[in-house]
C-alpha positions in Angstrom: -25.1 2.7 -24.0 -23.9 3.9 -20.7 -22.7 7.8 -20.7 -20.0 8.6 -18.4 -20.3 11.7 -18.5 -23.5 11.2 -16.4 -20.7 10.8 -13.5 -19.8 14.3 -13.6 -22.3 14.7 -10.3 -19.7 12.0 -8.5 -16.6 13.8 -9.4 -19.1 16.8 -7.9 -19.8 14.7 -4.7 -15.9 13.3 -4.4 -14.8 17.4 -4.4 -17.7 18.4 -2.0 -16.9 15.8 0.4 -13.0 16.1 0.3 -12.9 18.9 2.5 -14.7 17.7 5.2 -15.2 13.8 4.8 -12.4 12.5 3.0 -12.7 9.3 4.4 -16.1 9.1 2.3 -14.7 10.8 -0.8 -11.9 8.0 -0.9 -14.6 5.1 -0.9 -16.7 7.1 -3.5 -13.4 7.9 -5.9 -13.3 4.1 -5.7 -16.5 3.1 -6.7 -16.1 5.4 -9.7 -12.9 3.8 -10.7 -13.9 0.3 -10.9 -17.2 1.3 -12.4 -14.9 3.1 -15.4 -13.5 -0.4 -15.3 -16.4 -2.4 -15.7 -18.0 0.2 -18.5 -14.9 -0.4 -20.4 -15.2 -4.3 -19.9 -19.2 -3.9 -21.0 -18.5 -1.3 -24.2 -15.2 -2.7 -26.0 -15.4 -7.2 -24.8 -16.0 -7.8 -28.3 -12.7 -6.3 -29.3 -10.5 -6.3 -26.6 -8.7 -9.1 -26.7 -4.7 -10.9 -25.8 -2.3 -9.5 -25.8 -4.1 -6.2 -24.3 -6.3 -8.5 -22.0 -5.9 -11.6 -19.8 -8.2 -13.8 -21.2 -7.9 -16.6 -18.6 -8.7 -14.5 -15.9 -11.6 -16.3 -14.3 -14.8 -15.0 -13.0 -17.3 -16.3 -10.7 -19.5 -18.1 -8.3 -17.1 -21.5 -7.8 -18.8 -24.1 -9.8 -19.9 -21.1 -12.1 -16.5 -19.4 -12.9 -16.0 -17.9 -16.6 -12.9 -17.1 -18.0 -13.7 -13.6 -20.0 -12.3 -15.1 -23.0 -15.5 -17.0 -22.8 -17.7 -14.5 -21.1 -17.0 -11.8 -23.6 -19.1 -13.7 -26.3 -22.1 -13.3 -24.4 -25.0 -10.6 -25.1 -25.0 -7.8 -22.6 -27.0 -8.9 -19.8 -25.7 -12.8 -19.7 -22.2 -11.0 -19.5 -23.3 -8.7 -17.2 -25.3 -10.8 -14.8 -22.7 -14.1 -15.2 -19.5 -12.0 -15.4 -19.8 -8.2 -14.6 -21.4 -8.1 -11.5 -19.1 -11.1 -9.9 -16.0 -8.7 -10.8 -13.9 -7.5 -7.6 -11.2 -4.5 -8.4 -8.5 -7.5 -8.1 -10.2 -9.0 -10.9 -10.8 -6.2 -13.1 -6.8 -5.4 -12.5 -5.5 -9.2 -13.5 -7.9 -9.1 -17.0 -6.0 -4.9 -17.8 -3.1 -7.3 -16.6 -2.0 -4.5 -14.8 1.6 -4.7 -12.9 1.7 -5.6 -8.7 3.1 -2.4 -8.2 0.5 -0.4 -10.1 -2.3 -2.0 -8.7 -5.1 0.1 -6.9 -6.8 -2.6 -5.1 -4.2 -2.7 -2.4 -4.9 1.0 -1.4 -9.1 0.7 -1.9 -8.7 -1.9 0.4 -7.3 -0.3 3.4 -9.9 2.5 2.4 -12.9 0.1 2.1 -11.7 -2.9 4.8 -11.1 -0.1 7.2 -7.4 -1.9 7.6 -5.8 1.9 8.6 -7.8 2.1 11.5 -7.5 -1.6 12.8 -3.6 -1.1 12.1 -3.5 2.0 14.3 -3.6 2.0 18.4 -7.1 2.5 19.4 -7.7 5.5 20.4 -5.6 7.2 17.5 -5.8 11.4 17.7 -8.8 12.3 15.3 -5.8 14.8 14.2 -3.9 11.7 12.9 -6.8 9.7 11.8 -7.7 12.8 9.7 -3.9 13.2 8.2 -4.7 9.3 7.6 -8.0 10.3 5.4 -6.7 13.3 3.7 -3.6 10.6 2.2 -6.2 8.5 1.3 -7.8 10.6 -0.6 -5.2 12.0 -2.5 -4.0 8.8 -3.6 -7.3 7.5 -4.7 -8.2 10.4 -7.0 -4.4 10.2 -8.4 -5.5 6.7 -8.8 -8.5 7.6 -10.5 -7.0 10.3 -12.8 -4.1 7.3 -13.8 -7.1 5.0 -14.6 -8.9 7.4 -16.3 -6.3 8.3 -18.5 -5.5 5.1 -19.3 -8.6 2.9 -20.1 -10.5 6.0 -21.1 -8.7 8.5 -22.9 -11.9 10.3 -24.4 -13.4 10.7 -20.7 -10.2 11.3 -19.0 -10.9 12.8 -15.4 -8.2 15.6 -14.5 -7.5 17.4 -10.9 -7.2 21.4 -11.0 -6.9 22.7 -7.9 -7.8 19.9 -5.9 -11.2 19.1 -7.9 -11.3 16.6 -10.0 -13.7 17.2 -13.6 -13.6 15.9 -16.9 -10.9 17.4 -19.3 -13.9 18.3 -21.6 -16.1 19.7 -18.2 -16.6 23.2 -20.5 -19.1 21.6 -22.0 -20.6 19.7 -19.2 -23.3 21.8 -16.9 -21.7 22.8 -13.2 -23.1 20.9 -10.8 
C-alpha cells in the first residue's frame, strides 16, 4: 500500500520553494494535505465508520453520486475510480465532519482560485502581494501540520525552524 513517507521529497520541495516562491509552496502544501486525506479514506474505509465519519456524505458525477457509506464497500480501484478521485477538499472535510471554522478548504481556495489577487486593486505592490504569499504559506503548512497530526498520527509532519519534516525524519534520507 501507499507509503507516505515517499512524500518526504514534497515536504523537501514545499521548504525549498518557501523562500523564494511561496505562492507555489502554498499550492504544493495543499496538494499534500488532501492527498493525506484521501490515503486515509483508501487505507482505513473498511473501518472507519459513524460516528467518526459522515457516512451520507455524497460523492460524484450527478446521476453517479455515492454516499461513502456505500462506496467504502468497494475493492480499491472501484472506490478509487468511483469515489476517490471525484473527492474535492470540501468533500474530504464534510466525510472527517470537520467544524466550519476548522475547515482548510476556505484558505486553499484563495490559494488555488487565485481569489487574493482578484480581491486586491490591480496593480497591487509585488511587496504586498509577497506579504500576501508568505501568509499564505504559513497558514497552509500550519494547516498541514494540524491535519497531519490529526488523521495521521504515525506520519505526523512537524515545522522546526520554518521546514517542515516528519517527526520520525532521523530515519528518513535528506533530500
Amino acid at each position: 500500500m501507499f507509503d507516505i513517507h515517499e512524500e518526504q521529497r514534497s515536504l523537501a520541495a514545499i521548504n525549498k520553494l518557501g523562500a523564494e516562491y511561496p505562492y507555489a509552496a502554498s499550492m504544493l502544501a495543499y496538494l499534500v494535505l488532501e492527498l493525506y486525506l484521501k490515503v486515509r479514506l483508501l487505507q482505513d474505509r473498511k473501518t472507519l465508520d459513524y460516528p467518526e465519519v459522515s457516512l451520507k456524505t455524497k460523492v460524484g458525477p450527478v446521476r453517479k453520486k455515492l454516499t461513502f457509506g456505500d462506496a467504502k464497500k468497494l475493492d480499491d480501484a472501484s472506490f478509487i475510480d468511483s469515489f476517490l478521485v471525484c473527492c474535492a477538499l470540501g468533500d474530504l472535510e464534510c466525510i472527517f465532519k470537520i467544524p466550519n471554522d476548522k475547515r482548510y478548504s476556505p484558505d486553499r481556495n484563495d490559494v488555488f482560485h487565485l481569489n487574493r489577487y482578484l480581491a486586491s486593486p490591480l496593480g497591487s505592490d509585488r511587496e504586498s502581494l509577497d506579504a500576501q504569499n508568505r501568509a499564505h504559506l504559513r497558514t497552509a503548512k500550519k494547516h498541514l501540520v494540524e491535519a497531519s497530526a490529526r488523521y495521521f498520527p504515525q506520519w505526523t509532519i512537524v515545522e522546526t525552524n520554518g521546514h517542515l519534516q516528519f517527526r520520525d525524519a532521523r530515519r528518513l534520507p535528506l533530500i
